[in-house]
C-alpha positions in Angstrom: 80.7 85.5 113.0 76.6 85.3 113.6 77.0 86.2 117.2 79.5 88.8 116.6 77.6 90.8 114.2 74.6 90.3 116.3 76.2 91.9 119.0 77.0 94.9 117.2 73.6 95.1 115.7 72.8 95.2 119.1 75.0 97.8 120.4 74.4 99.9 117.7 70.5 99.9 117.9 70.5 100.2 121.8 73.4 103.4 121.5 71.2 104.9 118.8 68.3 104.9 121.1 70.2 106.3 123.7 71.2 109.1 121.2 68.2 109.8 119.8 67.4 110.1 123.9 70.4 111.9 124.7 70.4 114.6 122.0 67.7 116.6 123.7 69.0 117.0 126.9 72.7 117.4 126.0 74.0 117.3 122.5 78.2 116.8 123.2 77.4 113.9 126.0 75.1 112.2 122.9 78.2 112.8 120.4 80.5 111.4 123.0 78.5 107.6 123.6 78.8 107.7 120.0 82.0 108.0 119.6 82.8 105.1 122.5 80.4 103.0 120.8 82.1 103.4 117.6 85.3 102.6 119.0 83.9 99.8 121.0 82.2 98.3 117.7 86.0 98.7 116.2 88.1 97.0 119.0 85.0 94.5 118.3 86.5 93.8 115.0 90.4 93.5 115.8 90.6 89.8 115.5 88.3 89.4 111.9 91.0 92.4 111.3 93.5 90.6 111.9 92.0 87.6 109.8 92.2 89.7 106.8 95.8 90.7 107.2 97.0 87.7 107.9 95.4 86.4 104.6 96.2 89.3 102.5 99.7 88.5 104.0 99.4 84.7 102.7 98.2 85.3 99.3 101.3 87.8 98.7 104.1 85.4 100.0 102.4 82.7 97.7 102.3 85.3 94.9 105.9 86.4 95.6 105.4 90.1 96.1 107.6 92.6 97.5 106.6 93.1 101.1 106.6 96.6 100.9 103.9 96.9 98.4 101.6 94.6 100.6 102.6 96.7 103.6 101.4 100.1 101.6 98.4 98.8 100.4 97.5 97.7 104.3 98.2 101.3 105.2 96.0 102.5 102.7 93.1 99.9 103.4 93.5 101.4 106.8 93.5 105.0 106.4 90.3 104.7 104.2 88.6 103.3 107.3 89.9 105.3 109.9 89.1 108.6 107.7 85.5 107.3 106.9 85.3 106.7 110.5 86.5 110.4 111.6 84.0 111.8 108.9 81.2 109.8 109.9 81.9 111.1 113.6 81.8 114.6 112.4 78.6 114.0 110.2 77.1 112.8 113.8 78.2 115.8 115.1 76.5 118.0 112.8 79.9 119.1 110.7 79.8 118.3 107.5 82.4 120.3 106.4 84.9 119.1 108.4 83.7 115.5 107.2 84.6 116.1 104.1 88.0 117.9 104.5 88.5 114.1 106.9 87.9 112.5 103.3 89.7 114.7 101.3 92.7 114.3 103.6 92.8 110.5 103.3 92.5 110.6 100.0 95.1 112.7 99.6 97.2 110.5 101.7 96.3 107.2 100.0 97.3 108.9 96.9 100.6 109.6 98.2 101.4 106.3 99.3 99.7 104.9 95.9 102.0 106.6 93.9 105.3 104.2 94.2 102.8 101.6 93.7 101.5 103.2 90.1 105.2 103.8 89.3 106.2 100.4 89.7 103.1 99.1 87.3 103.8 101.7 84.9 107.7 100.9 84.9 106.8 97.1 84.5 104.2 98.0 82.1 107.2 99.9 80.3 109.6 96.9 79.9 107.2 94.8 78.7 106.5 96.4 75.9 108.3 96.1 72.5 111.1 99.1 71.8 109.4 101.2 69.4 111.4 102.5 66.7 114.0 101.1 64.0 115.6 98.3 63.4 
């Protein structure tokens, strides 16, 4: 794990000095060998990706949880990344509007796939607790 996150310390020094280079002469080729770095740097990470799923996986079988909750909350884990990696792309390129409407669109999907998940707690929360009322 040393080595790998030397190597992307690496790349992402050199490509930011090529940038900073770059951005003079042509702004959209600069934005471009950003964005291939940044997708380098994440098909980089697939396997410690991986490692996490696999784990998060583990720990729910042991734990006995439904599948389908483990499976949303992967999605969600993933769409937070993948949205904070759009916006910072369009922060690079000068856009932070559009960043933030990235943001706001993940968020607004998480919370959409969240919400069976919060149902579920709140139903279980429901049951156990006492019946109110008369005896």
């Amino acid at each position: 794990m040393l080595m790998e996150i030397l190597q992307i310390v690496g790349l992402g020094l050199a490509v930011t000095f090529i940038v900073l280079l770059l951005k003079e002469k042509n702004q959209v080729f600069a934005l471009l060998v950003t964005l291939v770095a940044g997708i380098v740097i994440l098909l980089m990470m697939i396997d410690q990706i991986q490692r996490v799923m696999n784990m998060l996986t583990g720990m729910a079988q042991s734990a006995h949880l439904n599948n389908v909750y483990v499976a949303t909350i992967l999605k969600i884990i993933g769409i937070a990344y993948i949205s904070e990696f759009g916006a910072q792309i369009a922060r690079d390129a000068g856009q932070a509007s559009m960043a933030g409407k990235i943001e706001l669109a993940g968020k607004l999907i998480i919370l959409v796939l969240a919400i069976p998940i919060l149902t579920a707690i709140v139903e279980t929360i429901m049951n156990l607790m006492p019946q109110m009322g008369g005896g």
